[in-house]
N, C-alpha and C positions, 0 to 999 in steps of 0.2 A: 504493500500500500504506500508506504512512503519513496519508492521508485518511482512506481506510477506517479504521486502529487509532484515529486519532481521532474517528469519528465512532464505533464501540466503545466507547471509552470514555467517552465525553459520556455512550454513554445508559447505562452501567452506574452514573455519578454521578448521571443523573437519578434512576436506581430510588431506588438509595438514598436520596435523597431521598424519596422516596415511601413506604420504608419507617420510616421515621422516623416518620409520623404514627399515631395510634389507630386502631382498625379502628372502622368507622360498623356502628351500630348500628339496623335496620331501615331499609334506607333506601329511598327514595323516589325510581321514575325517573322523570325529566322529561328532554320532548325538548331537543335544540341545535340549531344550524344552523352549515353549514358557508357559510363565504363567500370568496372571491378576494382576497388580497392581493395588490399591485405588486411585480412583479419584480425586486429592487434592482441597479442599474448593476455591472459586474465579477463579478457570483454568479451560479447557475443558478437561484437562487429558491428559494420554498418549490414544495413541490407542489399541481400544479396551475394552476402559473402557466404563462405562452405560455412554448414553445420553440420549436425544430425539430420534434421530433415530435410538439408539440402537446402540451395538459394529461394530463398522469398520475392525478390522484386530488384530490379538493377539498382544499382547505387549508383547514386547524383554528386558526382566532385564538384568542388568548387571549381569553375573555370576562369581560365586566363582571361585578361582582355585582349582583343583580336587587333594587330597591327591596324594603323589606319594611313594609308600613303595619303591622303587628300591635306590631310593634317597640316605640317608645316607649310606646303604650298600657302594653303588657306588664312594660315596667319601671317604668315610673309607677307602677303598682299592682302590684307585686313587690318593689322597690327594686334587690338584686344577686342576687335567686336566683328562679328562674323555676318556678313552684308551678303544675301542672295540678288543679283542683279540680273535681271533680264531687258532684252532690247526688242525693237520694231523696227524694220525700216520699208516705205514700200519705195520701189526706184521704179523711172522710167527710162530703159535702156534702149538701144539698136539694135542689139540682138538677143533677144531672150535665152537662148540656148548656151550662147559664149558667156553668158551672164552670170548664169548658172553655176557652168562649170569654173567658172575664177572665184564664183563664192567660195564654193568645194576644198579651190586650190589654198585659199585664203586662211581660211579655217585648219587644212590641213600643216601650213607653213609656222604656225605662231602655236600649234601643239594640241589644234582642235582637233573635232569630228564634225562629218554630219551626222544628225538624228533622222532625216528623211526629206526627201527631196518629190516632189511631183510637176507636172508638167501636162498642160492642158489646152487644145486646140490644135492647131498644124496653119505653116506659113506665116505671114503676118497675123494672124488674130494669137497666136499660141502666147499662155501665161504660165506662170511656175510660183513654186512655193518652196523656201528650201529652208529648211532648220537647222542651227550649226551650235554646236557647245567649242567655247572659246576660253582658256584660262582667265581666272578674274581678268591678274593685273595686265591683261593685252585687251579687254575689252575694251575700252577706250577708241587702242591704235586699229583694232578690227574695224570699229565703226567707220571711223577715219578713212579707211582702206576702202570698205565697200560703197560708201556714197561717194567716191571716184569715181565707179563706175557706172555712174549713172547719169542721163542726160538732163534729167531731172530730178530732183528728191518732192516724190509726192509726200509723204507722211512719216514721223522721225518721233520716237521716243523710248525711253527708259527708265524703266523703275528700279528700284531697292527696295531691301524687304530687312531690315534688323533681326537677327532671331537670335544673337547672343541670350536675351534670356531664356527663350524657350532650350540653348544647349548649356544653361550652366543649372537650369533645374533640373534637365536632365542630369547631368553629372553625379548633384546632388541621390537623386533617388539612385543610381547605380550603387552610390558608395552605401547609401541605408540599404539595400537590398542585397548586395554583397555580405555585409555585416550579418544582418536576419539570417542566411544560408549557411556561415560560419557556426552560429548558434543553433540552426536548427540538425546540422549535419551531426557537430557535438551531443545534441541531445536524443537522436537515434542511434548515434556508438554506446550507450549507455542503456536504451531502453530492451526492455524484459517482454515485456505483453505483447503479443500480436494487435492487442485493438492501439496500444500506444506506437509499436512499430507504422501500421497503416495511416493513421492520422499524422505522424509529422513526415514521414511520405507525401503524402498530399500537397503538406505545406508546402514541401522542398518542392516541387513540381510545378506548384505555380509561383514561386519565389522564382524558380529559375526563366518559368517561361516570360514574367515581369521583365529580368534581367535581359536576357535576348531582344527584346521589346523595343525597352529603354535602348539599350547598345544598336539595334538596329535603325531606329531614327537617326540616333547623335550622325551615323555612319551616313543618311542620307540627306540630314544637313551639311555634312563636310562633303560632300559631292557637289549639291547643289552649290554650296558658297562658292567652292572653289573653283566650277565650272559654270559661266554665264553663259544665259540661255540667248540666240539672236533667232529671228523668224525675218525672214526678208522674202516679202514677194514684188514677183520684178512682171512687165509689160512693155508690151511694145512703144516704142516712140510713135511712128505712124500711126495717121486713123485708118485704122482695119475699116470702116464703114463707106460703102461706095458709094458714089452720088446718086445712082439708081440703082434699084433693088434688084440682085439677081431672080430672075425668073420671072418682072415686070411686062407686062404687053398692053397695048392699050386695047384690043379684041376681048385678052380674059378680062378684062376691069369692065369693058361694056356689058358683058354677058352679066356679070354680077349686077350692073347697076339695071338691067333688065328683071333678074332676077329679085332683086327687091321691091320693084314696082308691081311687079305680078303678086309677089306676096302681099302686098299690100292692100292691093285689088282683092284678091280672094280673102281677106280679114273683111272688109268692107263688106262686100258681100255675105258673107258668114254671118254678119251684124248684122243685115237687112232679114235675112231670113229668119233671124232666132225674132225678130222682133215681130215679122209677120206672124210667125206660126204661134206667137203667145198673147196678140192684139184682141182675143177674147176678151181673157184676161185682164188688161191693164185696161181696154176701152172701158169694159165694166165699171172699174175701177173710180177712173175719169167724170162718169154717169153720173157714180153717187156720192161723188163729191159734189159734183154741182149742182146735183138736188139738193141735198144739203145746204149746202149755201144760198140757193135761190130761197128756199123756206127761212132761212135764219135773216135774207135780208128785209125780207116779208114780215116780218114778224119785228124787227126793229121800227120800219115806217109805219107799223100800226099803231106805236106809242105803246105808254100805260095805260089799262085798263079806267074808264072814269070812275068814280065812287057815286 
C-alpha cells in the first residue's frame, strides 16, 4: 500500500509539472520509437523489461532532442526574434516562359527552391505562377532581382509575421515536459502493481506524444523563418485581345438578330392568345365591376334619405 501511495503521488507531481508549461500552439505530430532498457539489479525495471512473466508493454526513454540545421541560419539572419517573411510580386514581362525559368534560376542561385511552378494558356495569352523559398537574409536581394525582370511591376508586397513568442513558449513547455517524463519514467522503475505499472504508462505516452508535438512545430517555425516564402505571377506584356473577335461575321450576327425578332414575335403572340382564350373570364370580370359602380354612383346622387 505504501508503494502504491507513492507511486500516486510521483505521478500527480509529474502532472503538475506538466501543467506548468504553455499550451503548444498548432502542433505538429511526429513519430517516436519505443526501445528496451536494462533491467537494473534489486528493481522490477521499467516496463517491458525481462521478468517472470515476461515483457509487459515497451519502455519509453527519454529522448534526445533532434538536431535542427535551420537553426543558426535562422538566427544569423534574425539576431533574437525569429521573423517568418513572405512576399508577392505580380510582373509584367515579354516572355512569360523565359520568365519563368530565370525565376527558377534565381531562387536556385542564392540557395532557394521552387515549391511549384504552373503555367497556363499557349502563345501570347499564356500566364504562370511560380512559388520559390529563398533564405531569409537574401530575401531582400531576390526581390531586387526579380522585379528586373519585368516590364512592369503590376503589384508588390511583403509581410512579417513575429513568432518569437509563440517559439520560446514552446521551449518553455519542452523543458516542463521533458522534466514530467524524467519523473514519470523514475516512478514506473519502482512501481509493483500492474494497475500502477498501466496508468503511469499512459502518462509516459502522452507526455511523450506532447513532447514530439511541441518539438515538431518549434522545427516548422525554424523552417518557415528561415526560408521566405515569394509567389510571383508573371503575364504577358502585349494585349492578347484582338480588335475583332475571332470567329466574328456579320451573316452569323444577322441571323441572331433575326432570331431574336422572331422570338419576340412569337412571345407577343403567345400573349395575344392566353389573353383570348381567358376573355371569358376577365370580361366577366370587367361586367361586374361596372355594375357595381354604376349602382354605387346611383345611389350617391340620390342623396340622404329625407326625415
Amino acid at each position: 500500500m505504501r508503494k502504491s501511495a507513492l507511486v500516486v503521488t510521483g505521478l500527480l507531481l509529474a502532472l503538475a509539472v506538466v501543467a506548468c508549461g504553455p499550451p503548444a500552439t498548432r502542433p505538429q505530430a511526429e513519430e517516436f520509437q519505443y526501445a528496451d532498457t536494462a533491467q537494473r539489479p534489486g528493481a522490477r525495471g521499467p516496463v517491458g523489461a525481462a521478468g517472470p512473466a515476461g515483457p509487459l508493454l515497451p519502455a519509453l526513454p527519454i529522448a534526445t532532442p533532434a538536431p535542427r540545421p535551420y537553426a543558426s541560419a535562422l538566427y544569423a539572419a534574425s539576431s533574437e526574434r525569429m521573423i517568418v517573411r513572405n512576399g508577392s510580386l505580380s510582373l509584367v514581362v515579354e516572355s512569360v516562359a523565359t520568365a519563368a525559368e530565370e525565376v527558377g534560376r534565381i531562387a536556385s542561385e542564392v540557395g532557394g527552391f521552387v515549391v511549384s511552378s504552373s503555367l497556363q494558356g499557349e502563345g501570347k495569352t499564356t500566364s504562370a505562377q511560380v512559388a520559390i523559398r529563398v533564405p531569409v537574409d537574401r530575401f531582400d536581394e531576390v526581390l531586387s532581382r526579380l522585379r528586373k525582370l519585368a516590364v512592369r511591376v503590376a503589384a508588390d508586397s511583403s509581410v512579417g509575421q513575429d513568432v518569437t513568442q509563440e517559439y520560446s513558449d514552446l521551449q518553455a513547455q519542452v523543458r516542463n515536459l521533458e522534466a514530467a517524463e524524467t519523473q514519470l519514467q523514475r516512478i514506473m522503475d519502482r512501481a509493483d502493481r500492474v494497475e500502477d505499472v498501466l496508468q503511469v504508462y499512459r502518462e509516459l505516452v502522452s507526455t511523450r506524444g506532447q513532447i514530439e508535438q511541441a518539438k515538431g512545430r518549434m522545427q516548422y517555425l525554424e523552417r518557415t523563418a528561415a526560408m521566405s516564402s515569394i509567389m510571383v505571377d508573371l503575364r504577358p506584356a502585349s494585349n492578347p485581345e484582338p480588335l475583332v473577335r475571332e470567329g466574328w461575321s456579320p451573316a452569323a450576327t444577322s441571323k441572331d438578330a433575326l432570331r431574336g425578332v422572331t422570338a419576340w414575335g412569337q412571345g407577343l403572340v403567345s400573349a395575344l392568345i392566353w389573353i383570348g382564350v381567358f376573355s371569358p373570364f376577365w370580361l366577366a370580370g370587367l361586367i361586374a365591376l361596372g355594375v357595381v359602380g354604376l349602382m354605387a354612383r346611383r345611389r350617391m346622387r340620390g342623396g340622404p334619405p329625407q326625415p
